[in-house]
C-alpha positions as CSV (number, residue, x, y, z in Angstrom):
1,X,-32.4,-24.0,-3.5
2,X,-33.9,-25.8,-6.6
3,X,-31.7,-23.6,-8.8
4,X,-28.7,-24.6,-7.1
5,X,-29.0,-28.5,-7.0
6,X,-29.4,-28.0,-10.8
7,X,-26.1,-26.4,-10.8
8,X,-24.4,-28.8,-8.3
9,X,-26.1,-31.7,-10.5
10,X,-24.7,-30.2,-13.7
11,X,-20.9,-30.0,-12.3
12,X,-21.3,-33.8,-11.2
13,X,-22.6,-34.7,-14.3
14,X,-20.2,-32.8,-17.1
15,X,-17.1,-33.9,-14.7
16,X,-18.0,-37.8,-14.8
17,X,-18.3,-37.3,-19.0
18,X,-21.6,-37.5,-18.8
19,X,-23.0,-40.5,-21.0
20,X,-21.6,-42.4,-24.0
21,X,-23.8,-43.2,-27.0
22,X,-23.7,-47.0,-28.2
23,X,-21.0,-48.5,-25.5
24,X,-21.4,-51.6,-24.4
25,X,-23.6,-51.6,-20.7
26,X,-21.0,-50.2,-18.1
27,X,-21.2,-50.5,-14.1
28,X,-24.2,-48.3,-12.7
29,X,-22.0,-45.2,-10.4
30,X,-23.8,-42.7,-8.6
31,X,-22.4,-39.1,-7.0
32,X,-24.7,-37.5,-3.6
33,X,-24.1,-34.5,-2.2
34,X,-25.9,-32.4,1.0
35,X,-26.8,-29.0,1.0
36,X,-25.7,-27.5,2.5
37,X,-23.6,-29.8,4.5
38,X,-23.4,-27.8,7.8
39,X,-26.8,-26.7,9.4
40,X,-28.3,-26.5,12.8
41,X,-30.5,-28.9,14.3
42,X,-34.3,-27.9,13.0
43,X,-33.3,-26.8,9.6
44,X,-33.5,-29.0,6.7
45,X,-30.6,-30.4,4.9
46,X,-31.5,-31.5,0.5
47,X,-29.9,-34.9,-0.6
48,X,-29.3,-34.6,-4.0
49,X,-28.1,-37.7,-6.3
50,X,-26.5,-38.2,-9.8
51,X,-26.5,-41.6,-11.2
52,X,-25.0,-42.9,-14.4
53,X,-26.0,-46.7,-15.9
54,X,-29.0,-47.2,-13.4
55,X,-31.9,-48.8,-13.6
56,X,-32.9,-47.7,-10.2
57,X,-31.8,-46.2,-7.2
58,X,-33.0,-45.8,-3.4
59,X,-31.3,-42.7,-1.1
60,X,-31.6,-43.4,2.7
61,X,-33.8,-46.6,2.0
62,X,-36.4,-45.0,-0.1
63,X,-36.8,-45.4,-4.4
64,X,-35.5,-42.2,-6.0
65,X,-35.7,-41.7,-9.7
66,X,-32.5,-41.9,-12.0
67,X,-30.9,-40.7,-13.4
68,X,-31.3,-37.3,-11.2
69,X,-33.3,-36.6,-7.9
70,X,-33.0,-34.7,-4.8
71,X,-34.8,-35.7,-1.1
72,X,-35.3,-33.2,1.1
73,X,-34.7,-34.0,5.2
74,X,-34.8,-32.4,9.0
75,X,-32.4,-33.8,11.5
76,X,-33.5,-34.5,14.8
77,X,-30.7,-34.9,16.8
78,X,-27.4,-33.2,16.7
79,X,-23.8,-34.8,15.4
80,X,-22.4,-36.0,12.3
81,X,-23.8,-38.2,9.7
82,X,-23.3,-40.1,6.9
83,X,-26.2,-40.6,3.8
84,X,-26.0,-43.5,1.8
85,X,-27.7,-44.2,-1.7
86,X,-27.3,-47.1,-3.7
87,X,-27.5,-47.7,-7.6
88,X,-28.4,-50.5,-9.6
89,X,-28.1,-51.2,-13.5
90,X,-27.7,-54.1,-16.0
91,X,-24.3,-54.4,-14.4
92,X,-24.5,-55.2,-11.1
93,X,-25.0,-52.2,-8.2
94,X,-22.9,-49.0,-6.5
95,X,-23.0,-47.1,-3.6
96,X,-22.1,-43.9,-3.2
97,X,-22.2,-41.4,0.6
98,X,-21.8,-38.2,1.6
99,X,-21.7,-36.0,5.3
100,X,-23.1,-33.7,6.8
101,X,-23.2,-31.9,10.0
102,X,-26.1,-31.1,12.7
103,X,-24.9,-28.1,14.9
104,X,-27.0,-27.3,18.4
105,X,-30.7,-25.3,17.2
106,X,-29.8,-21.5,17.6
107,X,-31.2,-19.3,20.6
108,X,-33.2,-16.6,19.8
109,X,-32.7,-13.4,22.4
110,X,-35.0,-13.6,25.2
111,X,-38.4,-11.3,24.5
112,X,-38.8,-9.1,27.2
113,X,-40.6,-5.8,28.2
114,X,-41.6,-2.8,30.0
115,X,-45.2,-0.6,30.7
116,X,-45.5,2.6,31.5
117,X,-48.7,5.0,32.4
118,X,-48.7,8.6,32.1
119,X,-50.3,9.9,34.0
120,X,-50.2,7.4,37.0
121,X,-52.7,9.1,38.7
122,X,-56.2,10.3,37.4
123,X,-59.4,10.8,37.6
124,X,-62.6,9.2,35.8
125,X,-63.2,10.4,32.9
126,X,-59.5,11.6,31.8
127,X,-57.3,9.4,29.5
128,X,-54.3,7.4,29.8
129,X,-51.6,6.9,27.5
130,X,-50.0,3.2,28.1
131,X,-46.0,3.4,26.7
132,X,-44.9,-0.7,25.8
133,X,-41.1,-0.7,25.3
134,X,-39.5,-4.3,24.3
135,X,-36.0,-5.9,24.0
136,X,-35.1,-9.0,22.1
137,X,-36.2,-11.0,19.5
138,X,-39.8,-9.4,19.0
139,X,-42.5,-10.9,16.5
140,X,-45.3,-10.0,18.2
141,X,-46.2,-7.4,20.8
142,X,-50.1,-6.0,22.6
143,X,-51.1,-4.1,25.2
144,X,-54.2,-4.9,27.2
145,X,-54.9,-7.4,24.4
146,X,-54.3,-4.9,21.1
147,X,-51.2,-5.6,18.7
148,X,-49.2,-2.5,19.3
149,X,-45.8,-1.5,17.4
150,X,-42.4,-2.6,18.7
151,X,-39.9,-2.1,20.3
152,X,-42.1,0.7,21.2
153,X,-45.7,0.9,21.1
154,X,-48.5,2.8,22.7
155,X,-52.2,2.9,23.5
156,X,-54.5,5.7,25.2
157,X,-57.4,4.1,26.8
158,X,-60.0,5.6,29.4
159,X,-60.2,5.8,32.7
160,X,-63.7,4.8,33.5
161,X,-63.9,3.0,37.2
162,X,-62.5,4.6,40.6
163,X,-59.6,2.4,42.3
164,X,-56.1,0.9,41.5
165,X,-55.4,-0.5,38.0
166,X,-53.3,-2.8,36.0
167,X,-52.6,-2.7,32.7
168,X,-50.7,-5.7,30.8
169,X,-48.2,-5.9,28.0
170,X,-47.1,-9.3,25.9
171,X,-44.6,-9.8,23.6
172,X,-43.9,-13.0,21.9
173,X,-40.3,-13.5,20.1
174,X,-39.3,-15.4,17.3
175,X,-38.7,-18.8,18.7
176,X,-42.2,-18.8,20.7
177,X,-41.4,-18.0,23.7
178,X,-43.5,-14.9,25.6
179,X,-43.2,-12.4,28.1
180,X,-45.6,-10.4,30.1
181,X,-45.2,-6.8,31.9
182,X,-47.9,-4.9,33.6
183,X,-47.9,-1.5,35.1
184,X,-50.4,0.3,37.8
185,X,-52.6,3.8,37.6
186,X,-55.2,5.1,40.0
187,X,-58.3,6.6,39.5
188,X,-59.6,9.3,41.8
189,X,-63.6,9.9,41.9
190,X,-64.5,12.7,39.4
191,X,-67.1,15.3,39.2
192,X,-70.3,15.1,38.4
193,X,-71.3,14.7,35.0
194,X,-73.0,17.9,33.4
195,X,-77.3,17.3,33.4
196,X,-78.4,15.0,30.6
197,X,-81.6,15.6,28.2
198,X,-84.8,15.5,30.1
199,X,-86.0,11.8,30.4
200,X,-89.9,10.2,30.8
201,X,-88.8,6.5,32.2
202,X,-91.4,3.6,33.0
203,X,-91.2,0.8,33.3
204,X,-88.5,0.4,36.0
205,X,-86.9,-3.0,37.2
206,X,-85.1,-1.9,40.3
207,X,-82.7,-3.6,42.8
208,X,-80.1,-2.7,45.6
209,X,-76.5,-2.8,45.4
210,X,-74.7,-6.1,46.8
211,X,-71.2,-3.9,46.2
212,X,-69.6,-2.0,49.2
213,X,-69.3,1.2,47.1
214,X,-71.3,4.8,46.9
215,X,-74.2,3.7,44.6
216,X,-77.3,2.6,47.0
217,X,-79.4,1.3,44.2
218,X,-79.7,0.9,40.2
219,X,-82.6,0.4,37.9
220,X,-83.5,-0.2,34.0
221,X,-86.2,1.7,33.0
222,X,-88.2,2.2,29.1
223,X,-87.6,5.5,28.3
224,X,-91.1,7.0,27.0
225,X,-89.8,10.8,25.8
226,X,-86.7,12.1,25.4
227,X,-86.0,15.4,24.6
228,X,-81.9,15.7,22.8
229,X,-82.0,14.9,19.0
230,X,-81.3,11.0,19.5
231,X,-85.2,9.5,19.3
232,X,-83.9,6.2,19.6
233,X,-83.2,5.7,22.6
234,X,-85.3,2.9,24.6
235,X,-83.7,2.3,27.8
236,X,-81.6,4.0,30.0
237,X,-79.8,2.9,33.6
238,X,-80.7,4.8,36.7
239,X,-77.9,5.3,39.6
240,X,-79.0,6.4,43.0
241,X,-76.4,7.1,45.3
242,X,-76.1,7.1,48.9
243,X,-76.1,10.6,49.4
244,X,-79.3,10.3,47.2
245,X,-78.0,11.9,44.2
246,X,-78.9,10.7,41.1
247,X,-77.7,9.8,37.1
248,X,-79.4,8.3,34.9
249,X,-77.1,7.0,31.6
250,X,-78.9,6.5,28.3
251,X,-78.3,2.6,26.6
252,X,-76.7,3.5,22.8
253,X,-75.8,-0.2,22.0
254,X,-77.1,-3.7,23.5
255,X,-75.4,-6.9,22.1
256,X,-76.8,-10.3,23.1
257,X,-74.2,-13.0,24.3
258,X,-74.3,-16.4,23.6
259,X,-75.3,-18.8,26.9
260,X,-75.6,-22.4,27.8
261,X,-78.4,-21.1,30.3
262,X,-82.0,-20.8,29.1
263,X,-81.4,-16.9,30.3
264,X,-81.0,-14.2,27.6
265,X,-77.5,-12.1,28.1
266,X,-76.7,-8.9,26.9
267,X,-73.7,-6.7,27.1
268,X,-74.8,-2.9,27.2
269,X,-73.4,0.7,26.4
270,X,-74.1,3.3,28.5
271,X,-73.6,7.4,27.1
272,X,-71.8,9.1,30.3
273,X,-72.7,11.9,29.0
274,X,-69.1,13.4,28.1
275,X,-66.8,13.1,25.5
276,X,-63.1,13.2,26.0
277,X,-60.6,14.9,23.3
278,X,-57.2,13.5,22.7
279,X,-54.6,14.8,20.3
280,X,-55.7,12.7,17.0
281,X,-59.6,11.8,18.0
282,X,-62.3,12.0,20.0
283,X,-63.0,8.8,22.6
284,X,-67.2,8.4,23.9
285,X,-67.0,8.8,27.6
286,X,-69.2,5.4,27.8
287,X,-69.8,2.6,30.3
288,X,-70.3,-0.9,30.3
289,X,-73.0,-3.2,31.9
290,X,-74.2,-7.3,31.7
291,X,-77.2,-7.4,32.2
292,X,-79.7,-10.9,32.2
293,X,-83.2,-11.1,31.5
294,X,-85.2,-14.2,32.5
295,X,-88.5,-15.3,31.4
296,X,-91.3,-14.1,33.2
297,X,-94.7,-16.4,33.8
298,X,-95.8,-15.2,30.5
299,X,-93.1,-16.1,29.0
300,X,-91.8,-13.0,28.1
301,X,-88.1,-11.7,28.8
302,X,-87.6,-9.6,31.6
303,X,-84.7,-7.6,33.6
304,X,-83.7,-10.2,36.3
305,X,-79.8,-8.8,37.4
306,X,-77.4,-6.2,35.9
307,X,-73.6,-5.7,37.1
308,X,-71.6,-2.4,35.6
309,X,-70.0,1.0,36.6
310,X,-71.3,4.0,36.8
311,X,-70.3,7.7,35.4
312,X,-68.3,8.1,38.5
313,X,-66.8,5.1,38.1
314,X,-68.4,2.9,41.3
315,X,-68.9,-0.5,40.6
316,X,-72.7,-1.7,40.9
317,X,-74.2,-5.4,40.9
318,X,-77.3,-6.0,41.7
319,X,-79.0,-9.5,42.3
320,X,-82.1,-9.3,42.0
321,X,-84.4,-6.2,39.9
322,X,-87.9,-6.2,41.2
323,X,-90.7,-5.8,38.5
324,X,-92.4,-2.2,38.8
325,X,-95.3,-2.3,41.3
326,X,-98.2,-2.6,38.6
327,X,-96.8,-5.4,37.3
């Protein structure tokens, strides 16, 4: 743009004669033009001036320097207009105009889209692929929160809780206008997990289940031996179900969350004990659970309530964890 009000300026100037050397003071003139001279309403329009015999000059009401300058503007409203500059010298002033036209802002195509799951139907464990298509003016495009490709994207994620699903896709187009989609899958109860490393627990908090689903109980327990290769385990999440069978599901990773109550959070990762292959990687069958810890008389932190899912994908919450009896 700079390159071509030089040019413009150059024409203007060569085809006036440009300046004579040792006349007498002549009459200040000046020549504006706009560029470019048609837009639509948003995008900027350059005023750019060419003055001979001034002294000084104003464009629209504000200084400009002579005998050359350029001042960049964004309509707001639509129509025809006219700028004005005016030029003064040792004698006497000029004026000098030009139009320009402000068309209606151009509509970007509508962003729109479309999810798919495949398979609808599955069970816990067993992965998901999510298809997002779009249509439109696309800048932007996620499913379930991650930035995906467009206008088609894709995302395999795991099917880790038993019940009906949703999963969400957003685009966003050019001129900032959004969209969302969603799509539905259902998980079936899977089977059991295969037996996990012999565990020595103590310790246990333990509480009952406030959720209308198959798990009767849960508990957090310190693990004191552990026989796999991972020594590092501490803790591990006990499941008893109502038909009394059990799981227990090792914590790999514990991140504290920031609170405005005086209780410590912290979100945990549960092994389920499986790992599920897809074409291009492996995914860690995992869990999730929140679990709070309040201070005890002591002043010591200690299990207080926990809400998460279990291997089989039943949804657990739980209150209240009673200390263990020798506490």
């Amino acid at each position: 743009m700079k390159r071509e009000m030089l040019r413009w300026l150059s024409i203007l100037f060569f085809a006036s004669g440009g300046w004579a050397m040792g006349a007498e003071p002549a009459s200040p003139y000046c020549t504006l033009l706009a560029v470019p001279s048609e837009v639509h309403l948003g995008e900027p329009v350059t005023l750019a001036i060419l003055t001979g015999n001034a002294e000084s000059a104003s464009l629209e009401g504000r200084p400009i320097a002579v005998p050359s300058d350029q001042l960049r503007i964004t309509p707001i409203s639509v129509g025809t207009f006219t700028a004005t500059a005016t030029v003064n010298g040792a004698d006497g002033n000029a004026t000098c105009s030009t139009v320009y036209q402000v068309l209606p802002a151009l509509i970007s195509s509508a962003a729109t889209c479309w999810v798919t799951v495949t398979p609808s139907e599955v069970t816990v464990g067993d992965l998901l692929t999510v298809h997002l298509s779009t249509k439109g003016d696309v800048d932007y495009a996620s499913i379930a929160g991650t930035s995906v490709g467009f206008p088609q994207g894709s995302k395999i994620i795991a099917a880790t809780e038993v019940g009906d699903h949703s999963v969400f896709g957003f685009v966003r187009s050019k001129g900032g206008g959004s969209s969302n989609c969603r799509a539905y899958y259902t998980v079936h109860p899977g089977a059991h997990p295969p037996p996990i490393p012999s565990l020595a627990l103590v310790n246990a908090y333990c509480g009952d289940n406030a959720l209308s689903s198959e798990i009767r109980s849960v508990c957090i327990a310190d693990v004191n031996h552990f026989s796999g290769a991972q020594s590092a385990l501490n803790q591990a999440i006990g499941i008893t179900y109502r038909d009394n069978s059990q799981e227990w599901l090792p914590v790999v990773e514990r991140r504290v969350r920031r609170s405005a109550d005086p209780n410590r959070h912290e979100s945990l990762l549960l092994y389920a004990n499986q790992t599920l292959s897809a074409p291009a990687h492996a995914v860690l069958d995992s869990r999730e659970a929140e679990l709070v810890l309040a201070r005890d008389k002591d002043g010591n932190y200690v299990p207080s309530s926990i809400t998460g899912t279990s291997s089989r994908g039943e949804p657990f919450q739980v209150i209240a964890l009673r200390p263990p009896v020798d506490r």
